[in-house]
C-alpha positions as CSV (number, residue, x, y, z in Angstrom):
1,X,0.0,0.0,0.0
2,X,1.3,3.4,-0.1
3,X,-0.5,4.9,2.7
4,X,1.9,7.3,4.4
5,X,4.4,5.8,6.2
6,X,7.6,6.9,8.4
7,X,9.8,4.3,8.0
8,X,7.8,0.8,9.4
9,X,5.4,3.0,10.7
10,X,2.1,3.5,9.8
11,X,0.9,7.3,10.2
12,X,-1.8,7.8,7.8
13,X,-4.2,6.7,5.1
14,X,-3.2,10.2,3.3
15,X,-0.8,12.8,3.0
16,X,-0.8,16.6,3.0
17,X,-1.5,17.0,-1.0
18,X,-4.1,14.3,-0.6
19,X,-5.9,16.8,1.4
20,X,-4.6,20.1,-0.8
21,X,-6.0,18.2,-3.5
22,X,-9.1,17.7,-2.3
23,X,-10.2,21.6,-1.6
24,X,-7.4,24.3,-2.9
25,X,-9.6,27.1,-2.1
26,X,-9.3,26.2,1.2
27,X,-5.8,26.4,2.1
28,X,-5.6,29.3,-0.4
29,X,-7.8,31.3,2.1
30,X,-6.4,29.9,4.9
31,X,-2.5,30.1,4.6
32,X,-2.0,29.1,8.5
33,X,-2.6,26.1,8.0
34,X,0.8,24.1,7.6
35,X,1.7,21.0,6.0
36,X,3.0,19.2,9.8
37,X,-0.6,20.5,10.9
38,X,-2.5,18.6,8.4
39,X,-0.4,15.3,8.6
40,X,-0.9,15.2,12.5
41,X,-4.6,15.9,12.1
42,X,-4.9,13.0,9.2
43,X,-3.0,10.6,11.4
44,X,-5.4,11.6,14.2
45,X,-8.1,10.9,11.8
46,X,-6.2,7.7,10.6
47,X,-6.8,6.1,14.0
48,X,-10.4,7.2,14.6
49,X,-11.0,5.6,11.1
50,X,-9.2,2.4,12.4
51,X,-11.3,2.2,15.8
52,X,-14.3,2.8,13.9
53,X,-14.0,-0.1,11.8
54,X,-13.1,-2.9,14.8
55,X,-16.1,-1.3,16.2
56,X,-18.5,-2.6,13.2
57,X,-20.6,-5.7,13.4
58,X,-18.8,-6.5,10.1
59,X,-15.3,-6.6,11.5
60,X,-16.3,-8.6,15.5
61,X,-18.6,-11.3,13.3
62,X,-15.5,-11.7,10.6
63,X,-13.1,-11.6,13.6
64,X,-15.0,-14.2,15.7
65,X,-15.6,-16.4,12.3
66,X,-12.3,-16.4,11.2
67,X,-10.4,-16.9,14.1
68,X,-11.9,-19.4,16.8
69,X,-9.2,-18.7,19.3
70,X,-11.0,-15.7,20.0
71,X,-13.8,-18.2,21.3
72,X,-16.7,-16.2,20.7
73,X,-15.1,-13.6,23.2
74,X,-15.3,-9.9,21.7
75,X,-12.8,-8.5,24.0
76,X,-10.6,-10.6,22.1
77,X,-11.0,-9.0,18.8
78,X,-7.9,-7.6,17.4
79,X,-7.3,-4.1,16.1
80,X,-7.2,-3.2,11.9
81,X,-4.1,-3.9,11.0
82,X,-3.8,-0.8,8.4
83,X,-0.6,-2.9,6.4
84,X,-3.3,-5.6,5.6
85,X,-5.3,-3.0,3.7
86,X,-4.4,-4.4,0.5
87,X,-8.0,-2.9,-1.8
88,X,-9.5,0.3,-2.2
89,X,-6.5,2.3,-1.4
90,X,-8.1,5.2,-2.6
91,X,-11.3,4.8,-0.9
92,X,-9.3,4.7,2.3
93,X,-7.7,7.9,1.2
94,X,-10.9,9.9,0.3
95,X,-12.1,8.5,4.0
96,X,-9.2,10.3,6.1
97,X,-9.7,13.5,4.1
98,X,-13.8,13.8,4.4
99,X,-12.6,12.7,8.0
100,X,-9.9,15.6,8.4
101,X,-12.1,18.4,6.7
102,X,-15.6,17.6,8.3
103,X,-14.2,16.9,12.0
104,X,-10.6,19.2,12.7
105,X,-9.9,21.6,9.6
106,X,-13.8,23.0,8.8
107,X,-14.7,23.6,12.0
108,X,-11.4,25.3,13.4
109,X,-11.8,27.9,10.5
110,X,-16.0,28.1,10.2
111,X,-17.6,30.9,10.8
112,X,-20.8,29.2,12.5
113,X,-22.9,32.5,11.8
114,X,-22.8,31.3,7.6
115,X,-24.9,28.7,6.6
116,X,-21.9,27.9,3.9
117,X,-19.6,26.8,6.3
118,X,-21.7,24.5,8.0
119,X,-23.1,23.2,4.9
120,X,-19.5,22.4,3.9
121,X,-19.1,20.5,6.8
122,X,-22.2,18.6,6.4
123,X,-21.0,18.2,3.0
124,X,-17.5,16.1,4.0
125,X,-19.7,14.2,6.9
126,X,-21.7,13.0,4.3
127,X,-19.3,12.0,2.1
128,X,-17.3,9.7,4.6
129,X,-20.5,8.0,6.2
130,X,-21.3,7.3,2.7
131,X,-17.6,5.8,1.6
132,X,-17.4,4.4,5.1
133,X,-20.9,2.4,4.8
134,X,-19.4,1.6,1.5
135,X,-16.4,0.1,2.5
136,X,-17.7,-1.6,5.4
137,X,-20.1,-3.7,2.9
138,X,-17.6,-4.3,0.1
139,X,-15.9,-6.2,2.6
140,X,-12.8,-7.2,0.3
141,X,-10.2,-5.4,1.3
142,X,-9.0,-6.9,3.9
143,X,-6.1,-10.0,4.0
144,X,-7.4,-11.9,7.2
145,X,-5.1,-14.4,7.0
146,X,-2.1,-12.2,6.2
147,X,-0.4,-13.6,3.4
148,X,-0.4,-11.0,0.8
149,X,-3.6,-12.0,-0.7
150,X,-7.6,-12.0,-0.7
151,X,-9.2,-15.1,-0.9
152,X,-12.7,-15.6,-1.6
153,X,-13.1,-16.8,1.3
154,X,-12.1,-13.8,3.1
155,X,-14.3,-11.3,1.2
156,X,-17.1,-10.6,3.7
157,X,-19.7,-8.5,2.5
158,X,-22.2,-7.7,4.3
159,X,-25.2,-5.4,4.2
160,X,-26.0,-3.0,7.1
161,X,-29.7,-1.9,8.2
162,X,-29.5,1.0,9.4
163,X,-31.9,2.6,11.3
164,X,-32.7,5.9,13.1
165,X,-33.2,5.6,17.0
166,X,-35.0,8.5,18.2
């Protein structure tokens, strides 16, 4: 994968002209905004992305199935290893930057008065639960069994129902 990496280590699933390249206009207006700023934020938003996904139905079930010496215990389940990642690189991309503009670099700049800054950020929250919902029913691009490769057998898709809770 070439997810952004120092060294061995992962950091993020994008980089600083991932993000630039996303919305110009917005580091044109606001010139603050550094390059080390933006990469700390997306690895930030790298590791919400990565809790997120062990916290799916899709990942505990695949977990529990796959691997029975978790023995059905979900305290067991192991973190996403982000060097497994081995699809949809550039889905996971586009998911750290609608991550990094809806939740850290929109709402540090917004004026909350304008309804165009908040719509903006609706805009990127939209765009990652969308990706993210996505991704989490694709369900092939993950390597389970860690040995370069997806098998068929470990392409889980699965199909969420959501629904609203009031």
């Amino acid at each position: 994968m070439s997810f952004n990496y120092d060294g061995a280590t992962f950091l993020s699933f994008a980089g600083y002209t991932d993000v630039t390249a996303r919305d110009q206009r917005f580091f044109e207006a606001n010139e603050g905004i550094t390059s080390t700023d933006v990469n700390d934020l997306l690895a930030n938003a790298s590791d919400r992305i990565l809790t997120k996904l062990k916290a799916t139905d899709w990942w505990i079930k695949s977990q529990l199935t796959l691997d029975s010496s978790l023995n059905g215990d979900v305290r067991n389940v192991p973190a996403v290893d982000p060097d497994n990642i081995l699809a949809r690189e550039q889905d996971f991309k586009d998911l750290n930057v609608y991550f990094v503009m809806a939740e850290y670099l929109l709402p540090r700049v917004a004026d909350w008065s304008t309804e165009a800054d908040t719509t903006k950020i609706k805009f990127y929250k939209d765009q990652f639960d969308a990706l993210f919902k996505e991704i989490i029913e694709d369900g092939s691009w993950y390597d389970f069994d860690i040995d370069g490769t997806i098998e068929l057998q470990e392409k889980i898709p699965v199909k969420l129902n959501l629904v609203r809770i009031r």
